[in-house]
C-alpha positions as CSV (number, residue, x, y, z in Angstrom):
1,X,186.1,105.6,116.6
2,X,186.6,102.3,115.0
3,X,183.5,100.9,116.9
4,X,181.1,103.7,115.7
5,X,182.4,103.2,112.2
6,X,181.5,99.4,112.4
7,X,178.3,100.1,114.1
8,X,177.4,102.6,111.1
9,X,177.9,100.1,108.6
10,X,176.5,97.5,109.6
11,X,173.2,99.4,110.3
12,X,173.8,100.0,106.2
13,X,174.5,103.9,106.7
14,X,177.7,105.4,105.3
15,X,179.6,107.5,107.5
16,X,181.3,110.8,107.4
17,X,183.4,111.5,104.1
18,X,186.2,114.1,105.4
19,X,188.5,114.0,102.1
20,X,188.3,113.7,98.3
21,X,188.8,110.2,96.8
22,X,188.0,111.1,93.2
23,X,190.6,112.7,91.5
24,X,190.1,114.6,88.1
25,X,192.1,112.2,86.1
26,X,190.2,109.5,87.5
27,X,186.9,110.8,85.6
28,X,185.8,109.7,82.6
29,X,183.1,111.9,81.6
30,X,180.3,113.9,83.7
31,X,176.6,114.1,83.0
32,X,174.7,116.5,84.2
33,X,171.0,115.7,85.4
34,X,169.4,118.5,87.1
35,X,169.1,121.9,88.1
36,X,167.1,121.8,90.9
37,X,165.2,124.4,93.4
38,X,164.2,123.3,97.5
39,X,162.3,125.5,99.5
40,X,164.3,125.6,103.1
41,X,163.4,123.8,105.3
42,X,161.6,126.6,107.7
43,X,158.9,126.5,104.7
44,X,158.6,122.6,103.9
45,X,157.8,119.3,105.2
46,X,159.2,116.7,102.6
47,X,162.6,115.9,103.3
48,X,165.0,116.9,100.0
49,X,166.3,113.9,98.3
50,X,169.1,113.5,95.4
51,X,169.7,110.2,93.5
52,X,172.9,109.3,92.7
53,X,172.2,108.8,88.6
54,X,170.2,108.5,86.1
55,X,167.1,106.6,86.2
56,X,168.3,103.9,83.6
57,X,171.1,103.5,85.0
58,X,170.1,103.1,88.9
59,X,167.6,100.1,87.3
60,X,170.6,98.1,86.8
61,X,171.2,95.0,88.3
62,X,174.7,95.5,90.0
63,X,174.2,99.0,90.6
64,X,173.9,98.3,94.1
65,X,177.5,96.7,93.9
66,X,179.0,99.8,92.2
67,X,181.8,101.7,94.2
68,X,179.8,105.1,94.4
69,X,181.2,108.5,96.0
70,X,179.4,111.5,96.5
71,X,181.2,115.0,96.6
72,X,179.7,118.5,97.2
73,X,181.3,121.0,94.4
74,X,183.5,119.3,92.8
75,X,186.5,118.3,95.0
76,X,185.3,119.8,98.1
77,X,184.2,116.8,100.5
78,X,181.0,117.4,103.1
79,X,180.3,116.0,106.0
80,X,177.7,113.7,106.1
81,X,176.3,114.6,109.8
82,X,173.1,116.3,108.5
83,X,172.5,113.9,105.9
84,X,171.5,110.2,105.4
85,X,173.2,108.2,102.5
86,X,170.2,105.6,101.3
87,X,170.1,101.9,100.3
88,X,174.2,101.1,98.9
89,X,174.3,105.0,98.8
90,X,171.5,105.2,95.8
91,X,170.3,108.1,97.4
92,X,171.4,111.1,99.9
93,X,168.7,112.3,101.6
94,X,169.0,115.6,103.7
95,X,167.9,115.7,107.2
96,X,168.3,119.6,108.2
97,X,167.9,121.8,104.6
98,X,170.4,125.3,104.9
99,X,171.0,127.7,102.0
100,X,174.8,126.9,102.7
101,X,173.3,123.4,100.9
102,X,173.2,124.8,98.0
103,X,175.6,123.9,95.2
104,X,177.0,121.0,92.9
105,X,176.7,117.4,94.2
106,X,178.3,114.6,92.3
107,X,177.8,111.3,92.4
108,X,180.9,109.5,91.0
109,X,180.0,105.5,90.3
110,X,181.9,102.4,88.8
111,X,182.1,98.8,88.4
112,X,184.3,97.3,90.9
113,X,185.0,94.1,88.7
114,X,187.8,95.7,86.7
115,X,190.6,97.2,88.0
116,X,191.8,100.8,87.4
117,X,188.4,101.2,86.0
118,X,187.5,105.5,85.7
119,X,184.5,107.2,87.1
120,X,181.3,108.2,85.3
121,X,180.6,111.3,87.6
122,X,176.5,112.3,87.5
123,X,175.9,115.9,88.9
124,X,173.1,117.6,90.4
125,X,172.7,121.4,91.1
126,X,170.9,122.0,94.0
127,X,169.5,125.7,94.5
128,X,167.9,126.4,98.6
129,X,165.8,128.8,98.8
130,X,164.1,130.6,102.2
131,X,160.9,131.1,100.6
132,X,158.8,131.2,97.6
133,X,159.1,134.2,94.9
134,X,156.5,136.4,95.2
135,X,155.5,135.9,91.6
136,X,154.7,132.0,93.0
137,X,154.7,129.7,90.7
138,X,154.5,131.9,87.6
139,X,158.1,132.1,88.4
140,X,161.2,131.1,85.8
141,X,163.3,128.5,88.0
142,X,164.8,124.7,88.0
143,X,162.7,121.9,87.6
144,X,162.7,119.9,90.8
145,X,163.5,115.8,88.6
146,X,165.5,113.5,90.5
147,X,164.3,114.2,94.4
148,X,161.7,115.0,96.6
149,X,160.4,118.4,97.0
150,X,157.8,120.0,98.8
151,X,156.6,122.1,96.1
152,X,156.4,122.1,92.3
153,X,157.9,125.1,90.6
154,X,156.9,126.0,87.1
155,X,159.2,126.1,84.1
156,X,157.7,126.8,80.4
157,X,154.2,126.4,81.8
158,X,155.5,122.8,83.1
159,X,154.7,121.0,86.4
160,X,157.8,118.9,87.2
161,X,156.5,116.1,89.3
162,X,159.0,114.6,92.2
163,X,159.8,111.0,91.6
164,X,158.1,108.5,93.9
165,X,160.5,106.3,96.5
166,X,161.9,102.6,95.2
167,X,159.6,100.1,94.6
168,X,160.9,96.2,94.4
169,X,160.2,92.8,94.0
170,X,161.4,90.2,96.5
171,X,160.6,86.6,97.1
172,X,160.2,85.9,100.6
173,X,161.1,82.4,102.0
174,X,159.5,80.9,104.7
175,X,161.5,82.6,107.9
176,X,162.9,85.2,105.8
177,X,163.7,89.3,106.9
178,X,162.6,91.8,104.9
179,X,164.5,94.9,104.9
180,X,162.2,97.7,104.5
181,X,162.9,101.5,103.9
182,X,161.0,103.8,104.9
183,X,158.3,105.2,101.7
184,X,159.7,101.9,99.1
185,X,157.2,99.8,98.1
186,X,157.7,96.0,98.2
187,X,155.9,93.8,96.3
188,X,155.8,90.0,97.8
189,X,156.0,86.4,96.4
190,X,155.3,84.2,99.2
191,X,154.1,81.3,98.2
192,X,155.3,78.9,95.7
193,X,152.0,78.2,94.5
194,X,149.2,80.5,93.6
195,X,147.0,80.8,96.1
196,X,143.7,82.2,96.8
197,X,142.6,84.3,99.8
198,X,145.6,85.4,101.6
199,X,145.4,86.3,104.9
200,X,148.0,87.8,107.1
201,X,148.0,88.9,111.0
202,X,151.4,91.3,111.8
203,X,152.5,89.9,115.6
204,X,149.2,88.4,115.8
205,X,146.7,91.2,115.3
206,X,145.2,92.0,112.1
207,X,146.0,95.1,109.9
208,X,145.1,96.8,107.0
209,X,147.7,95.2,104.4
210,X,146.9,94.3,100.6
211,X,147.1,90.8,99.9
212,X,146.1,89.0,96.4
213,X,146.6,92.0,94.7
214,X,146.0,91.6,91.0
215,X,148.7,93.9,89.6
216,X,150.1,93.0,85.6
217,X,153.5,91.3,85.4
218,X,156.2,91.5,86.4
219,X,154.5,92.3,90.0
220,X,154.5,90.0,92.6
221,X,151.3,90.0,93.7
222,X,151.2,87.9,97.3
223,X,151.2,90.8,99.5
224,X,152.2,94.8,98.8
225,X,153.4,96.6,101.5
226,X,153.1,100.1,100.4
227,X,154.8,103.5,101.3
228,X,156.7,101.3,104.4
229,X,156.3,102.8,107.8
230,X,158.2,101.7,110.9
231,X,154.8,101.9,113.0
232,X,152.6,99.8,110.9
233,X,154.4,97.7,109.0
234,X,157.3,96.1,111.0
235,X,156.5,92.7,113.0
236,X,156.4,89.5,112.5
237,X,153.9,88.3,109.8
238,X,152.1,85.0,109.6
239,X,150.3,84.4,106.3
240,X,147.6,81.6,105.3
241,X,146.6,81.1,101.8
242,X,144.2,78.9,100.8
243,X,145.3,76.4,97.5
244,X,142.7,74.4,95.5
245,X,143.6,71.4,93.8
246,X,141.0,69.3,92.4
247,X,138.4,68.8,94.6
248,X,140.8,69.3,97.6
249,X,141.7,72.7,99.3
250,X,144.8,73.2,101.9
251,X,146.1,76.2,103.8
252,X,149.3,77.1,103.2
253,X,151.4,79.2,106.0
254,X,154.5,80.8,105.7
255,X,156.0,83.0,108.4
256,X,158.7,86.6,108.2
257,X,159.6,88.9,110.0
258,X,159.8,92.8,108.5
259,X,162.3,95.1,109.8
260,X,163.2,98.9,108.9
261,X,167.2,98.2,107.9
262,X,169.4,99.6,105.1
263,X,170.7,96.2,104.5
264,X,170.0,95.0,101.3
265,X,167.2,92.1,100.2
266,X,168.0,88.5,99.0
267,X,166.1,88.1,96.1
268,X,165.3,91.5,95.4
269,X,164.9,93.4,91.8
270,X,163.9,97.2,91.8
271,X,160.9,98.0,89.8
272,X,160.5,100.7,87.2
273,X,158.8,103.5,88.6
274,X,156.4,104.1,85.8
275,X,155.1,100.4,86.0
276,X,154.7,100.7,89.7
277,X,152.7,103.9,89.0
278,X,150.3,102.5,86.3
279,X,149.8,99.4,88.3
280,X,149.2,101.1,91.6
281,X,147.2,104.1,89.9
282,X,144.4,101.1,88.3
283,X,144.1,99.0,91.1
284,X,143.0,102.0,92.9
285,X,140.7,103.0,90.3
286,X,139.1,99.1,89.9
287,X,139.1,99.4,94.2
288,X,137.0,102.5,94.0
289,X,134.2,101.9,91.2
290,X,133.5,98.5,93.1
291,X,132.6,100.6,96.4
292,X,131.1,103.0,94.5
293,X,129.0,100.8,92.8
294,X,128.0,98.9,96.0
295,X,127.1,102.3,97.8
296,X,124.9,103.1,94.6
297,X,123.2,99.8,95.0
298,X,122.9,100.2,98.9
299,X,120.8,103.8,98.3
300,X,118.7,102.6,95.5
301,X,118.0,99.2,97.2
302,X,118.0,100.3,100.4
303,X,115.4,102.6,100.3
């Protein structure tokens, strides 16, 4: 038992919580964030996710370090078999969705500099559902803020959006690990210099990964490894980018390896999710008028 308990945290996932740890009297207040509908899990593919507290508050620098608890209705501890607690317990992510899910979850945070320190207690309501009403989406129910879900429901005319996965900034030493999570975006400083056309080869073959990306500050704009996936993004990278002094041009290399790990990053600051957005949302557009405008000129030239 003790082995499995060492093995689960040091692969950064929390293990089972079989009894309450958060007494009443150890509250200091409660804010509620969200009543929330999920279709079941027979009628959706996106995995249900709840954060722990509010955005604002999750953009904090020490949040990471912050003692957080979760409990299911109050006092009444869950097991955490079926679920997945994600990055310093920011997150619990639900791997099999029941209507016995439904209910209250609370995430219960604080500060673990002072001692004796109270609780601040963020809850969640979370309503399963088997299927959708058969008035659709002209239907009166929760808005679906603060986690993934498979389908927008409307509330006063109102499409509630789900909130995309962590995005972050990390400088990346020469020899460094990444620690990627699955659907977090990570936006790389690798050199020390700015440099010009980076190019990267993942365990020696060549992949489709942005590099010299020209996103607004704060973003690091080396390389962006977006919407992390185990398959094509883990390995170990070697990156060359060319650096023009003068008259005189060198190659710079650095070398890292990227691994899927719930450990946290060195060097590391989470992004806010509306910059990331904008940022992500213009490149895109900039990336498609240029091939738009190059097919344009292909058909009137080329003919």
């Amino acid at each position: 038992m003790i082995y499995l308990l060492l093995t689960l945290f040091a692969i950064g996932i929390s293990p089972p919580v079989f009894c309450t740890i958060v007494q009443p009297d150890q509250i200091a207040k409660t804010v509620f964030l969200n009543d929330t509908t999920f279709l079941a899990y027979n009628s959706s593919a996106i995995k249900c996710r709840i954060d722990c507290a509010d955005a604002e508050t999750m953009l904090q620098k020490d949040f990471r370090s912050f003692q957080k608890v979760w409990m299911f209705n109050n006092t009444e501890m869950f097991s955490a078999d079926d679920k997945t607690f994600i990055d310093s317990n920011r997150s619990l992510e639900f791997q099999v969705l029941n209507m016995e899910d439904t209910g209250s979850y609370q995430c219960c945070i604080r500060s673990t500099d002072l001692a004796y320190q109270s609780f601040v207690c963020y809850s969640t309501l979370l309503i399963v559902v088997e299927e959708m009403p058969e008035d659709g989406m002209n239907a009166t129910a929760p808005t679906t803020t603060g986690l993934f879900a498979s389908k927008a429901i409307k509330k006063n005319s109102v499409f509630s959006e789900a909130p995309p996965p962590p995005s972050w900034n990390v400088v990346i030493e020469d020899g460094d690990i990444l620690n990627a999570q699955p659907e977090n975006n990570y936006f790389l400083k690798i050199f020390e210099d700015n440099v010009t056309s980076i190019h990267c080869l993942v365990n020696e073959v060549e992949i489709k990964i942005k590099t010299s990306n020209n996103f607004p500050p704060p973003l690091y704009n080396d390389v962006l490894i977006q919407s992390f996936n185990l398959t094509d993004h883990s390995g170990v990278y070697v990156c060359n980018g060319t650096l023009q002094i003068g008259n005189e041009t060198t190659i710079e290399s650095v070398s890292f390896t990227v691994s899927q790990s719930w450990n946290d990053n060195k060097n590391a600051d989470l992004l806010d999710a509306k910059l990331v957005a904008e940022a992500l949302k213009s490149a895109f557009t900039v990336f498609s008028f240029f091939f738009i405008s190059l097919f344009i000129l292909f058909s009137v030239f080329g003919a």
